[in-house]
Each structure stands twice: as structure tokens, then as C-alpha cells.
ChimeraX commands (.cxc) that place a marker at each C-alpha (Angstrom):
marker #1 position 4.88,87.14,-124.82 radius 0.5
marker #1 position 5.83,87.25,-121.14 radius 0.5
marker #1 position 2.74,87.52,-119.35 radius 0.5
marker #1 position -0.11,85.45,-120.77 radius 0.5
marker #1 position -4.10,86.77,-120.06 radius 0.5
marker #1 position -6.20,84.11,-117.94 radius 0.5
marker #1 position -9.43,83.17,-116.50 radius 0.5
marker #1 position -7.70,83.88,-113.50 radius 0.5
marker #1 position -6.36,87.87,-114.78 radius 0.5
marker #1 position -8.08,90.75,-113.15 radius 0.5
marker #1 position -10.22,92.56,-115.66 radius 0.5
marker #1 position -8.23,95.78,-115.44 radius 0.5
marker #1 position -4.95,93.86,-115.78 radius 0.5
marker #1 position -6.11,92.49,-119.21 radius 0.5
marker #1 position -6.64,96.15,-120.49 radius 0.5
marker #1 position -3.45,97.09,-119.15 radius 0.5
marker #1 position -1.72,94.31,-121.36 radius 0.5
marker #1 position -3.69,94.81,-124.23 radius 0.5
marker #1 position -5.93,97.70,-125.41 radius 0.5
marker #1 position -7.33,96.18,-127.69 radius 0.5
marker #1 position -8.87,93.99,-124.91 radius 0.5
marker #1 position -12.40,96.24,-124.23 radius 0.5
marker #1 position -13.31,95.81,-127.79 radius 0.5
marker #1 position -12.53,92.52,-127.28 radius 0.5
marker #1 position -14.54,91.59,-124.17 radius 0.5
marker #1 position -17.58,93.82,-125.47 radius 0.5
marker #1 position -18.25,91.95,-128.35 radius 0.5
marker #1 position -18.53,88.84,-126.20 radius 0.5
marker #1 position -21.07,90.81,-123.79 radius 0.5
marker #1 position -18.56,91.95,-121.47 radius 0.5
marker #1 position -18.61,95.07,-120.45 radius 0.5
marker #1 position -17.10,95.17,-116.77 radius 0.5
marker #1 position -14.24,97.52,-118.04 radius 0.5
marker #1 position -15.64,100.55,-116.89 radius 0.5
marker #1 position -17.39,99.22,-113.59 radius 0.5
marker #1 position -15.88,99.47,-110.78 radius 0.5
marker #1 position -15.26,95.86,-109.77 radius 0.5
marker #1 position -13.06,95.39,-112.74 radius 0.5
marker #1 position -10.10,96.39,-110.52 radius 0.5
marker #1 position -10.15,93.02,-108.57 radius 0.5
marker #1 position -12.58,90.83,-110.54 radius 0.5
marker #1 position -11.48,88.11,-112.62 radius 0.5
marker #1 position -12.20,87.48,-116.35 radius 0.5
marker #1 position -14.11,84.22,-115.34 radius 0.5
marker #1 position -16.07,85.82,-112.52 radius 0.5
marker #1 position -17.28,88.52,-114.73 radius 0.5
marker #1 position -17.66,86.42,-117.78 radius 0.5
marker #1 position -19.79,83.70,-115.32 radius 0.5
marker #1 position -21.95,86.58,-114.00 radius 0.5
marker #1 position -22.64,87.57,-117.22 radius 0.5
marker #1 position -23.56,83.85,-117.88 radius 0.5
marker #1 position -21.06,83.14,-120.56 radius 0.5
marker #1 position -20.48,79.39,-120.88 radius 0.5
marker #1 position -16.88,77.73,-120.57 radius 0.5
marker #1 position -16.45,77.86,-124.47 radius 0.5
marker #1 position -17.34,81.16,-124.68 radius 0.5
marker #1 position -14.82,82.19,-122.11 radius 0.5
marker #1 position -12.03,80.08,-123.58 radius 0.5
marker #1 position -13.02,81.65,-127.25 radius 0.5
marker #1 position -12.22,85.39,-126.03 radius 0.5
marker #1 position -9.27,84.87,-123.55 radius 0.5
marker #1 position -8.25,83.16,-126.39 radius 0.5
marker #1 position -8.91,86.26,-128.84 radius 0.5
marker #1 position -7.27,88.18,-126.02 radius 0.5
marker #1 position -4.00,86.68,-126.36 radius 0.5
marker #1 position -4.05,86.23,-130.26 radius 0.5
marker #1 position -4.58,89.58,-130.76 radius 0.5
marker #1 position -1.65,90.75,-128.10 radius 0.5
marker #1 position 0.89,88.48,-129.44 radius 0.5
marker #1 position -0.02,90.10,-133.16 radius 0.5
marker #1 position 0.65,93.46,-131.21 radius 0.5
marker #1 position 3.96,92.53,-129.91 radius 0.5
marker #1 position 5.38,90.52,-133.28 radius 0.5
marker #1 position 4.20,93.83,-134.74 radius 0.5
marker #1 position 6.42,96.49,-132.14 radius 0.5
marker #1 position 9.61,93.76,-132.94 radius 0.5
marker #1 position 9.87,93.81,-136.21 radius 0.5
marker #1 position 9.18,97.42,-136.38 radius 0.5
marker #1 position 11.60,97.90,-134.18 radius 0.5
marker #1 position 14.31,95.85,-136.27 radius 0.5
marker #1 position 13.63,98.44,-139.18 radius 0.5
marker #1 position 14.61,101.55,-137.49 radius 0.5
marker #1 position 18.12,102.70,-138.19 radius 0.5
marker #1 position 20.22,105.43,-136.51 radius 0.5
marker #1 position 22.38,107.93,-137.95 radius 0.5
marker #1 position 25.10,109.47,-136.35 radius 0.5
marker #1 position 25.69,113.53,-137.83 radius 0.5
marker #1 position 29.17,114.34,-136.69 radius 0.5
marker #1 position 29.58,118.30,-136.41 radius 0.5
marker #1 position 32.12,117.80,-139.49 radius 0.5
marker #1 position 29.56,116.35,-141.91 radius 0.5
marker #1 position 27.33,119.04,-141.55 radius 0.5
marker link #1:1,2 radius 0.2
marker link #1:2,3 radius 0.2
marker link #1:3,4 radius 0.2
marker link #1:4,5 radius 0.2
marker link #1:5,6 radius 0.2
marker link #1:6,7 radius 0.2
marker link #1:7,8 radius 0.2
marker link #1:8,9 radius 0.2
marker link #1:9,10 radius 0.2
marker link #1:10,11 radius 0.2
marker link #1:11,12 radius 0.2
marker link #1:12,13 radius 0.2
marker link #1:13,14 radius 0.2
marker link #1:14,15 radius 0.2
marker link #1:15,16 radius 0.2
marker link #1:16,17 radius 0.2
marker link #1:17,18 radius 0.2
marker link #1:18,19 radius 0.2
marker link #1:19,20 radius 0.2
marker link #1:20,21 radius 0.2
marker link #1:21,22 radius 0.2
marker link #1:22,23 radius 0.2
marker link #1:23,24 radius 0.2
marker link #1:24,25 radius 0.2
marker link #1:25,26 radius 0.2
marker link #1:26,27 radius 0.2
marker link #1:27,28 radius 0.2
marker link #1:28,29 radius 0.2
marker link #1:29,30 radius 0.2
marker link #1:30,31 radius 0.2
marker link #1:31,32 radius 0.2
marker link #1:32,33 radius 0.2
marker link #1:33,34 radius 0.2
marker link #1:34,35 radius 0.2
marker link #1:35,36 radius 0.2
marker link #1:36,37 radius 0.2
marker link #1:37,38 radius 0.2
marker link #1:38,39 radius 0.2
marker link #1:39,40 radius 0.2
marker link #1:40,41 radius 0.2
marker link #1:41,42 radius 0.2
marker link #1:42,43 radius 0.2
marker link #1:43,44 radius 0.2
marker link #1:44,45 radius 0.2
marker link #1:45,46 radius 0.2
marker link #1:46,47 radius 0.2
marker link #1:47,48 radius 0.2
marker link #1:48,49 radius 0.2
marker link #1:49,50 radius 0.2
marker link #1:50,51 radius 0.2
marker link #1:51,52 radius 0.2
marker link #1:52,53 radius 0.2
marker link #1:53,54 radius 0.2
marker link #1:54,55 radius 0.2
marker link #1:55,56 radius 0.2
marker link #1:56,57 radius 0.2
marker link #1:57,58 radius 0.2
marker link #1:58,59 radius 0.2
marker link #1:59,60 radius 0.2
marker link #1:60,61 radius 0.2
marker link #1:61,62 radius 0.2
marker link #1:62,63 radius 0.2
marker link #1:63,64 radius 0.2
marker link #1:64,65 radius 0.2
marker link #1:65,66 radius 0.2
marker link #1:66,67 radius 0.2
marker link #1:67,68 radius 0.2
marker link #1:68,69 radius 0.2
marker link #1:69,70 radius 0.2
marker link #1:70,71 radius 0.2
marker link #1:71,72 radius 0.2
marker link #1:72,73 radius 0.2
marker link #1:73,74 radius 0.2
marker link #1:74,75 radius 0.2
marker link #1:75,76 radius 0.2
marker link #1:76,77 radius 0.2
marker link #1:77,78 radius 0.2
marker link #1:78,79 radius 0.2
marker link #1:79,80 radius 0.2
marker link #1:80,81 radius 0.2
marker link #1:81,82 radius 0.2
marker link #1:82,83 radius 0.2
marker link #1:83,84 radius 0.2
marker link #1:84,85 radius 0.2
marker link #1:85,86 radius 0.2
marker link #1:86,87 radius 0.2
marker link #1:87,88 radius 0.2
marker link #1:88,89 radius 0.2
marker link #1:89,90 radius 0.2
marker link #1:90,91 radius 0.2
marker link #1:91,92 radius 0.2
view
């Protein structure tokens, strides 16, 4: 995983590395996504205005991440599967 989601990640930025990341954050009372604020707040600032506690927080940016490294195992391995055959004009 090369870029890992923070307290410190901008709200937006966490959707942008994983979609699954507004299902994520609404379940946990978040729902800055489609605010306007979520292009330079934090997840901790909008978790803290929301008055999530510091468990809380660490429970979904770790869900966050869990769930986007399941994403990208996924994408390798399919990716591993796929096979390409060449058709020269003479076999057809």
C-alpha cells in the first residue's frame, strides 16, 4: 500500500484512495464527505467536531486502511490471472 490514510489525511483525499471510505466514515457518524469543508479538513478535525473519542477515530482510520489494502491484494492477484493471447493473421 503506498500511501497510508491518517488522522492527519484530508477528508476528500481518503475517498479518493478508497471508495469504500464514505460508507466507512458514515457508519462511525461521519458524514463530512459531501460538505464542503471536506476538501481541506482533516479526518481528526471532522471526527473531533463530531465528538468522536480517540478510540473511535483510531477504530475507523483503522477500518479505512483494512479495507483498502483488501482492495489492492484483490486488483494484484486479479491481475496475475489475466493472460494474453497473441492471434497472428496466419492462425486465423
Amino acid at each position: 500500500m503506498k500511501q497510508k490514510i491518517t488522522r492527519q489525511t484530508i477528508i476528500a483525499d481518503a475517498v479518493n484512495l478508497n471508495p469504500q471510505a464514505p460508507e466507512i466514515m458514515f457508519r462511525y457518524g461521519l458524514h463530512c464527505i459531501g460538505c464542503h469543508v471536506s476538501l481541506w479538513e482533516t479526518i481528526e478535525q471532522g471526527c473531533m467536531a463530531h465528538g468522536m473519542t480517540d478510540k473511535q477515530i483510531d477504530k475507523m482510520i483503522d477500518e479505512l486502511n483494512s479495507v483498502r489494502k483488501q482492495k489492492i491484494a484483490k486488483k494484484s492477484s486479479s491481475r496475475k490471472k489475466k493472460t494474453i493471447v497473441a492471434i497472428e493473421p496466419k492462425d486465423l
